[in-house]
N, C-alpha and C positions, 0 to 999 in steps of 0.2 A: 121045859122052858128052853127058849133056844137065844141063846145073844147075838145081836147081827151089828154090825157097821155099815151103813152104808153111804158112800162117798155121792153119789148123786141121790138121796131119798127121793121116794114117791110125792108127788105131791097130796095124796090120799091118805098115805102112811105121817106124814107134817099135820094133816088137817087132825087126826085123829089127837096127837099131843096136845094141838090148840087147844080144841074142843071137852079133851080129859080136863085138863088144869083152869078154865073158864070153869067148868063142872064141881071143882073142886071149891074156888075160890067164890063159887056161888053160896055155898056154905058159910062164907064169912063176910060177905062184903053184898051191898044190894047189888041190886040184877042194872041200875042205872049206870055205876062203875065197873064190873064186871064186862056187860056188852058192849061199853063206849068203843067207837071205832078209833084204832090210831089215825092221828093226825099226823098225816109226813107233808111238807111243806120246804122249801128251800127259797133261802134269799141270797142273789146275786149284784155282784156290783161289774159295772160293763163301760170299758172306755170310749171314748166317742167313736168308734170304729164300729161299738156291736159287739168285741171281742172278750170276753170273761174274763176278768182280772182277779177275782176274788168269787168269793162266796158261803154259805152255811148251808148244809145237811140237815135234816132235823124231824124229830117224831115226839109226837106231844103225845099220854095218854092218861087218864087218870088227873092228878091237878100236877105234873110234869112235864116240863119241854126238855128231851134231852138231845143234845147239840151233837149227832154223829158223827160231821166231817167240821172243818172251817180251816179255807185255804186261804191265803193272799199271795200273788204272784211278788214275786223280788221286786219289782215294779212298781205295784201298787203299795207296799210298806211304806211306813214313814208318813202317810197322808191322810192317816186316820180312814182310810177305807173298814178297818177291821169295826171299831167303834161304831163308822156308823151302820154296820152289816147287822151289829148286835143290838143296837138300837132300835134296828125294826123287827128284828127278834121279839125286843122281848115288846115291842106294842103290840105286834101281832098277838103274840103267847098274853097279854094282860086282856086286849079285846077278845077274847076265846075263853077265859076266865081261868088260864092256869096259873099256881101262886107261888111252882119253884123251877130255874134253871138248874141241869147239873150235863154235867161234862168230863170227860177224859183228854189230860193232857202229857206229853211227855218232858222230863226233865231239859230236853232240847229245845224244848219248843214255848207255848205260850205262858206258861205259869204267871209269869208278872203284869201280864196284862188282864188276865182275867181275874186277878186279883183287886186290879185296880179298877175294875170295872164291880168291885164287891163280890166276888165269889170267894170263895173258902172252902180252903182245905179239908175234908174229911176222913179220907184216905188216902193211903200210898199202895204201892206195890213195887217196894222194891228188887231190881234186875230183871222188872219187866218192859222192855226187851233188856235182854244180858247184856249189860255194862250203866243203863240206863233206870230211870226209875218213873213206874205212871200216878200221877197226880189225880185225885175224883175230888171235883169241886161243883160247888154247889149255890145259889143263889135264889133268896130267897124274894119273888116280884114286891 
């Protein structure tokens, strides 16, 4: 047995991971959950210029939409652009039929507003990043 790292992997040597752990999890779970394709999807919000001021990141799989990125330019805060970014979130993710949001947020950044938007708390991780703490919330459609 030989341990390797590899900083740019194969894409043949990734396929094989996929492939094992689908393999595995067929074992426990139907073949309709298992093979579901990821849903990636992003909504944007764009000033009358065309120009990107905001937006979400996003990969649905299984009955979960989880929220990769969600930016808002300095700009666009304060005017409720974030709300309604997440609002077609989740009508998007309820018309698709998934029945939870969940997200990574840092102590700097949005906690209070995802909160107010009803997500909650289920994990931390504190001093990740070092000095900071990451928030995993959760919402249920």
């Amino acid at each position: 047995m030989k341990i390797e790292l590899a900083a740019n992997p194969d894409d043949a040597d990734l396929k094989v991971i996929s492939e094992g752990i689908k393999s595995f999890n067929q074992q426990h779970l139907p073949d309709d959950v298992v093979f579901e394709p990821d849903t990636r999807f992003a909504v944007f919000a764009k000033d009358d210029g065309g120009k990107v001021v905001g937006g979400i990141r996003a990969n649905a799989y299984w009955n979960y939409c989880i929220l990769e990125l969600v930016w808002i330019s300095d700009d666009a805060r304060g005017q409720r652009v974030g709300s309604q970014l997440m609002a077609a979130v989740e009508s998007h993710c309820r018309t698709l039929g998934f029945e939870y949001i969940r997200t990574e947020t840092l102590s700097f950044q949005a906690k209070p507003f995802y909160e107010k938007l009803g997500f909650k708390v289920f994990g931390e991780l504190v001093d990740y990043p070092k000095g900071h703490t990451t928030y995993c919330l959760v919402k249920k459609l």
